[in-house]
C-alpha positions as CSV (number, residue, x, y, z in Angstrom):
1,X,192.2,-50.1,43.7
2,X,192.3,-50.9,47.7
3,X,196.0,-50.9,48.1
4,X,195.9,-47.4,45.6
5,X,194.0,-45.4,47.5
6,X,196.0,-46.6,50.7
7,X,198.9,-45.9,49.2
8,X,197.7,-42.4,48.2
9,X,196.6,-42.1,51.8
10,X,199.7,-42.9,53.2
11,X,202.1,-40.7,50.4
12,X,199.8,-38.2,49.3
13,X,197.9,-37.7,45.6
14,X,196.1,-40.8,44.6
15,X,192.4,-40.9,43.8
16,X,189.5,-42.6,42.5
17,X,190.0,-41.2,38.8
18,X,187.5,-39.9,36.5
19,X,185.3,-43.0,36.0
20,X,184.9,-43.8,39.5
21,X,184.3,-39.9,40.2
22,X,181.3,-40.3,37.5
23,X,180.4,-43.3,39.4
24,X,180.4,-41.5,43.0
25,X,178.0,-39.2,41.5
26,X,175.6,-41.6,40.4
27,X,175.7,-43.1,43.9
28,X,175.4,-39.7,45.9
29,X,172.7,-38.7,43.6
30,X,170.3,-41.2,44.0
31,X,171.6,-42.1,47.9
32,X,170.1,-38.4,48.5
33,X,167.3,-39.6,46.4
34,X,166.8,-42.7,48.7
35,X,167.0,-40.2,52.1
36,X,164.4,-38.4,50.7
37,X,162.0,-40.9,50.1
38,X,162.5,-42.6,53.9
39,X,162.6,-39.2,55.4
40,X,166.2,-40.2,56.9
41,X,167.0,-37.8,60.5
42,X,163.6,-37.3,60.8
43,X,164.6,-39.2,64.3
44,X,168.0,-38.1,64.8
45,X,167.4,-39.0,68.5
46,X,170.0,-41.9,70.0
47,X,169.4,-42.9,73.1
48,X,172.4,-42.4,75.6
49,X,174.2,-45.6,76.5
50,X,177.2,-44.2,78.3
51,X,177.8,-46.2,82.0
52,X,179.2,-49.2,83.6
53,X,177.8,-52.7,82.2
54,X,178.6,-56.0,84.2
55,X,177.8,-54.8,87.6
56,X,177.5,-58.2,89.1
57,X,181.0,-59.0,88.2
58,X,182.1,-55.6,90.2
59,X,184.7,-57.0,93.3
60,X,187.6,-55.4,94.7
61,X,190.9,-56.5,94.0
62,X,193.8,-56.5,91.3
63,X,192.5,-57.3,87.7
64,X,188.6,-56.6,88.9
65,X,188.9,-53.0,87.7
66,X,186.6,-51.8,84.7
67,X,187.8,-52.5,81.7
68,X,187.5,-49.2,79.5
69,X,185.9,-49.5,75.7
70,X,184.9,-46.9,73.6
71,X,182.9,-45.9,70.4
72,X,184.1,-43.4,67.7
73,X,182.4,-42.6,64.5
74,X,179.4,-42.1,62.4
75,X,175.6,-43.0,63.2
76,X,176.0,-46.9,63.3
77,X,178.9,-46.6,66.3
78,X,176.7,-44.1,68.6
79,X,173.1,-46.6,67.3
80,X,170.8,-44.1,65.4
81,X,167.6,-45.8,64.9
82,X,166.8,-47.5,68.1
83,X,165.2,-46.4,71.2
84,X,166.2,-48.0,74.1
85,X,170.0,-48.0,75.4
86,X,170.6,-51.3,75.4
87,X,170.4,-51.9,71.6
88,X,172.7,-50.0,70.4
89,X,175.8,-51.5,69.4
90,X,177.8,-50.5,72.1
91,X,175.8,-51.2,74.8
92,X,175.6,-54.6,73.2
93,X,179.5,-54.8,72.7
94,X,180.0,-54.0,76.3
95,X,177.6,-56.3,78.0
96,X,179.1,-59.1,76.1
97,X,183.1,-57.8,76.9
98,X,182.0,-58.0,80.6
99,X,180.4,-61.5,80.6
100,X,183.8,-63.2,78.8
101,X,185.8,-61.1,80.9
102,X,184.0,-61.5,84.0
103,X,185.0,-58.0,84.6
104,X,182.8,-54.8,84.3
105,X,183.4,-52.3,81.3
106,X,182.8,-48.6,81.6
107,X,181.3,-47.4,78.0
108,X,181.9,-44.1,76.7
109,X,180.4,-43.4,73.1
110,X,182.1,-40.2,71.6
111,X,180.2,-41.2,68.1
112,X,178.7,-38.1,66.0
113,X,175.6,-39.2,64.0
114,X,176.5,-38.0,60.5
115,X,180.4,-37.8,60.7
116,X,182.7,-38.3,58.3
117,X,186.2,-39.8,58.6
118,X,187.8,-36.0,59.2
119,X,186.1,-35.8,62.2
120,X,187.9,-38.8,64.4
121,X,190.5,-36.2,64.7
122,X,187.7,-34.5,66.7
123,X,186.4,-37.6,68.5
124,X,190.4,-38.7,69.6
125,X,190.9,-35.8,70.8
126,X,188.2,-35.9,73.5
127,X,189.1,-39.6,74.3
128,X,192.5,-38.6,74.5
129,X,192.5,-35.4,76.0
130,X,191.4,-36.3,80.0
131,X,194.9,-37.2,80.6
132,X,193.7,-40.6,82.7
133,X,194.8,-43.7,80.9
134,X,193.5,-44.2,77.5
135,X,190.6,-46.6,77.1
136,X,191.7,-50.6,77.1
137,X,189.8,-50.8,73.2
138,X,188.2,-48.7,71.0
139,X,185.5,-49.8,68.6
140,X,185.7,-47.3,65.3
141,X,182.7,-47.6,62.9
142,X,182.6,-45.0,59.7
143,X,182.7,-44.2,55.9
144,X,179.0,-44.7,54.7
145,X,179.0,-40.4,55.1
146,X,182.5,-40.9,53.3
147,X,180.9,-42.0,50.4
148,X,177.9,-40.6,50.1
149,X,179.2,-37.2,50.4
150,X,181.9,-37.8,48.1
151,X,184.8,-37.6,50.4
152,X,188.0,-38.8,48.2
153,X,189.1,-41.8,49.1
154,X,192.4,-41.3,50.1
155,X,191.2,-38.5,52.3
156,X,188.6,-41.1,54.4
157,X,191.5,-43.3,54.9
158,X,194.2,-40.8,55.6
159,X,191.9,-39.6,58.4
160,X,191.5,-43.1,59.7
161,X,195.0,-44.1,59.9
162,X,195.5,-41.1,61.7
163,X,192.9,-42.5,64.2
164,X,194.2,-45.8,64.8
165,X,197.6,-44.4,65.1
166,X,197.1,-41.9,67.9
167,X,194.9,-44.3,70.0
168,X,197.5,-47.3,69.7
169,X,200.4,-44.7,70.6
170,X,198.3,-43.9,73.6
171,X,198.1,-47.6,74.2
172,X,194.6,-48.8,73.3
173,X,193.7,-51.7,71.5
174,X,191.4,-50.5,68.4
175,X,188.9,-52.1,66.1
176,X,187.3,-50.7,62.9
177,X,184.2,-51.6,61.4
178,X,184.8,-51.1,58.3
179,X,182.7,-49.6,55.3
180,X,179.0,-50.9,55.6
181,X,177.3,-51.8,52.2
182,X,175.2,-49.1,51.4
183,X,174.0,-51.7,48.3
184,X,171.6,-53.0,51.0
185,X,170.0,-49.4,51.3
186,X,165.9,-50.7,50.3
187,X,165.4,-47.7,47.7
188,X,168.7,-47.6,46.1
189,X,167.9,-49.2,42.8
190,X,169.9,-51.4,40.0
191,X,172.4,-50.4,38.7
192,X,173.2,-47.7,41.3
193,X,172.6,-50.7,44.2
194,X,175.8,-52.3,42.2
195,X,177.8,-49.1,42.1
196,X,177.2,-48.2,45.6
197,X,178.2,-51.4,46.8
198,X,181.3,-51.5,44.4
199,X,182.6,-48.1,46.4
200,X,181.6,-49.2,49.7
201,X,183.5,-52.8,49.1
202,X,186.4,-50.5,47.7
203,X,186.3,-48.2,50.2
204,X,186.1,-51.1,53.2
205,X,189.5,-52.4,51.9
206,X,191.2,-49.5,51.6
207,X,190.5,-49.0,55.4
208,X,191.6,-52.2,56.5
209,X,195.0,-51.7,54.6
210,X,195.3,-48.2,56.1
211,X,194.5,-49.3,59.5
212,X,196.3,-52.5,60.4
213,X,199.3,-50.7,58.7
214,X,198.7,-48.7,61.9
215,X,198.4,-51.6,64.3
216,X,194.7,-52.1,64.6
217,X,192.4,-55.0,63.8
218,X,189.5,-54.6,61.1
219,X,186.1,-56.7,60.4
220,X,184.3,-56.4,57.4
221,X,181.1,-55.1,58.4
222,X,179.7,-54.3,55.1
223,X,179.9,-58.0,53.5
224,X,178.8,-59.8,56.6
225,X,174.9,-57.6,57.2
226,X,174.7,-57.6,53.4
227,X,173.1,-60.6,52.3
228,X,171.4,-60.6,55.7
229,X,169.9,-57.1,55.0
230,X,169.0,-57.7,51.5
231,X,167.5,-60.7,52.5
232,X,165.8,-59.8,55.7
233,X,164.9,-55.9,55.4
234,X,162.1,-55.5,57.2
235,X,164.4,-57.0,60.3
236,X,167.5,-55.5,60.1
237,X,166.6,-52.0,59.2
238,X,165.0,-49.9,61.3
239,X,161.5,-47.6,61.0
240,X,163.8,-45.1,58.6
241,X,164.9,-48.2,56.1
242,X,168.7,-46.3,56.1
243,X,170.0,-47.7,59.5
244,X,169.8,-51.0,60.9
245,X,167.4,-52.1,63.4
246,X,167.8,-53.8,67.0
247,X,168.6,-56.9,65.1
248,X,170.6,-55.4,62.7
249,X,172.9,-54.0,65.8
250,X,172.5,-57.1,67.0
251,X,174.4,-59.2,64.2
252,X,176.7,-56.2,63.4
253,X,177.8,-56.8,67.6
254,X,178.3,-60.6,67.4
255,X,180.6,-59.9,64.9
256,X,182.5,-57.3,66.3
257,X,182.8,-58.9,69.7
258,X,184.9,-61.8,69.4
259,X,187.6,-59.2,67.9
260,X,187.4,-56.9,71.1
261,X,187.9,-60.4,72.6
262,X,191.1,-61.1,70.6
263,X,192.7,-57.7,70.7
264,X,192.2,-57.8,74.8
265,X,194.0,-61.4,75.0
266,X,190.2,-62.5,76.4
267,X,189.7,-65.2,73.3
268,X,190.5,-68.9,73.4
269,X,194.4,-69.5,72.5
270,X,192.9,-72.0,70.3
271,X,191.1,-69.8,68.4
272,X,194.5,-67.7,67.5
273,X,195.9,-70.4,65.3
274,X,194.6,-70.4,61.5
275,X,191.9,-72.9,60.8
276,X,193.2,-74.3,57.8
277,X,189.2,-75.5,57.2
278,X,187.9,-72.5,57.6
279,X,190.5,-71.0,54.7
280,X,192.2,-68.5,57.6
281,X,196.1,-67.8,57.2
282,X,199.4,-65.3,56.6
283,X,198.6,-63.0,53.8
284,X,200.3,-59.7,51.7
285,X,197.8,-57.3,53.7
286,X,196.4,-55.9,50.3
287,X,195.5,-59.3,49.4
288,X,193.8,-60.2,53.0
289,X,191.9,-56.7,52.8
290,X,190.3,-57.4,49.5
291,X,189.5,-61.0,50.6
292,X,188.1,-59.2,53.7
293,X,185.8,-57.2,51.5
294,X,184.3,-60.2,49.4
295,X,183.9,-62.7,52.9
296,X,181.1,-61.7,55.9
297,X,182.7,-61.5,59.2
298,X,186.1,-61.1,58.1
299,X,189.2,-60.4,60.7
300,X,192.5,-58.9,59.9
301,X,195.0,-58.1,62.0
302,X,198.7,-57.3,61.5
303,X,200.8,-60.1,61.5
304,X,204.3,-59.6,60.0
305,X,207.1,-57.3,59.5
306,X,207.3,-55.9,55.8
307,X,208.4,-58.1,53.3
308,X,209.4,-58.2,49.7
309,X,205.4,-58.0,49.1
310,X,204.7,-55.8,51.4
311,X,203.3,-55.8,55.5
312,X,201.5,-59.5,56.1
313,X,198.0,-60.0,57.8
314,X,196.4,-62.8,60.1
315,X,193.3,-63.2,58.2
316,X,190.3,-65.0,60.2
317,X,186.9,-66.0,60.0
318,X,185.9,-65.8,64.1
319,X,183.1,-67.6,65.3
320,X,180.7,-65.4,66.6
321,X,179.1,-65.0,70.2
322,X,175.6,-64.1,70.1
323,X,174.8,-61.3,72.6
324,X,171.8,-60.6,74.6
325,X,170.1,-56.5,75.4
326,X,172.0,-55.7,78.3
327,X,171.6,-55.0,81.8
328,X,174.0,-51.7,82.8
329,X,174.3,-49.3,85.9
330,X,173.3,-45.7,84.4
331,X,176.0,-43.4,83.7
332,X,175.8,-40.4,85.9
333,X,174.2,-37.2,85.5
334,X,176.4,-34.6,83.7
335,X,176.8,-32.5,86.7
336,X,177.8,-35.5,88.9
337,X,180.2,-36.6,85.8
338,X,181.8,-33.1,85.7
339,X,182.0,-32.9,89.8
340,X,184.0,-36.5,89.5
């Protein structure tokens, strides 16, 4: 179903047919059901994380400059549902990029709370459109709006192809977070919990095809902070019970962070070579995407040219780095940011 809807992405047509359109209603209906009832945006507030993080590694010289990351996407990339700065995941990503790197990292976060995959065309545009250099890595989370608000399939991952391949043309490394599991969601009942996570873990694949086709790196989001949500709710969500928590932006950024790491050449050249143990290796990208969907943490990244099965993928199981609130210089007011 993954490599369909990629391949309807890619071509045009495709879709998700009549029984998985009855089943996207099932799942939007009682998804709005579930808003409802935990009053989700009654705090649509995100605190603003934008600035330098790392300043003690700031020194003049060649290689010392800030590296550049920034956010695109939905609610979970800009970090709806906490209140301080620090805790959101990019915050979080960038504080741990500058202590491997020993380098500081200027974060911009061009996220939209409640955006759908149609508007990265939007958010790239502003990344893109200063004319300086384009940021060093981007970190893209979306598609739980996709599916809730019955985007088609092919349509989310048209959209995010289109992403990945503008901001790798302009020469930045990008990785997607793919689909989160919104079978974790506390009200969502059986069956629809089953349904909902059945789209999500359809949709999630169909991104990572779509995207490392386009050069970028994906990591299953969704499967990882499953069980750990299910089984720790009152942790990992925040006050609303829709998005996660400090913690729960916590374990989505450990797993994220050892990918920026890879993509930026800042990860151990030991840890680039397949773990046989840990059941990493070359696979047909469809394949590696669906195995991406079913396994918490996954990585894949392009690998090969197209063969007689298709484009191959590097799929990995990364240790992950647990990452501490950070410690950042404030970004600027807006008239200073506008002046500079």
């Amino acid at each position: 179903m993954a490599r369909r809807i990629a391949a309807g992405a890619a071509y045009g047509g495709g879709g998700i047919g009549l029984a998985g359109a009855a089943m996207a209603g099932l799942v939007v209906a009682e998804v709005h059901l579930a808003r409802r009832q935990v009053n989700n945006g009654a705090h649509p507030h995100v605190p603003q994380a934008d600035g330098r993080y790392g300043i003690a590694y700031d020194a003049p010289g060649p290689g010392k400059e800030p590296l550049r990351l920034t956010m695109l996407g939905d609610s979970t990339a800009a970090g709806q549902g906490v209140h301080r700065s620090g805790q959101t995941p990019g915050a979080l990503l960038a504080s741990g990029l500058a202590a491997v790197a020993e380098r500081p990292v200027e974060l911009r976060n061009v996220a939209l709370p409640g955006a759908r995959s149609d508007d990265l065309d939007r958010q790239v545009a502003l990344v893109l459109r200063d004319g300086d250099r384009a940021p060093d890595v981007c970190v893209i989370m979306i598609g739980a709006n996709d599916v809730t608000h019955r985007m088609p399939p092919t349509r989310s991952v048209r959209h995010l192809a289109a992403a990945v391949r503008r901001l790798r043309t302009a020469g930045a490394e990008v990785v997607v977070g793919t689909c989160p599991d919104l079978g974790t969601i506390e009200p969502v009942q059986q069956p629809l919990r089953w349904l909902a996570r059945r789209a999500s873990r359809q949709l999630a694949a169909a991104q990572t095809i779509g995207a490392v086709e386009q050069g970028g790196r994906t990591v299953s989001l969704g499967d990882l902070l499953g069980p750990e949500f299910e089984a720790n709710p009152r942790e990992l969500f925040g006050p609303d019970h829709y998005h996660p928590s400090a913690e729960g932006y916590a374990t989505a950024a450990m797993a994220v962070l050892p990918t920026v790491c890879a993509a930026l050449g800042l990860w151990p050249a030991e840890e680039e070579r397949p773990d046989a143990t840990r059941h990493e290796g070359f696979l047909p990208v469809a394949r590696a995407a669906a195995e991406a969907a079913s396994e918490p943490g996954t990585e894949v990244t392009a690998a090969m040219p197209t063969g007689p099965r298709g484009p191959w993928a590097l799929l990995k199981r990364r240790r992950r780095r647990r990452v501490a609130e950070p410690e950042r210089a404030p970004a600027a007011p807006p008239s200073e940011r506008q002046a500079t």
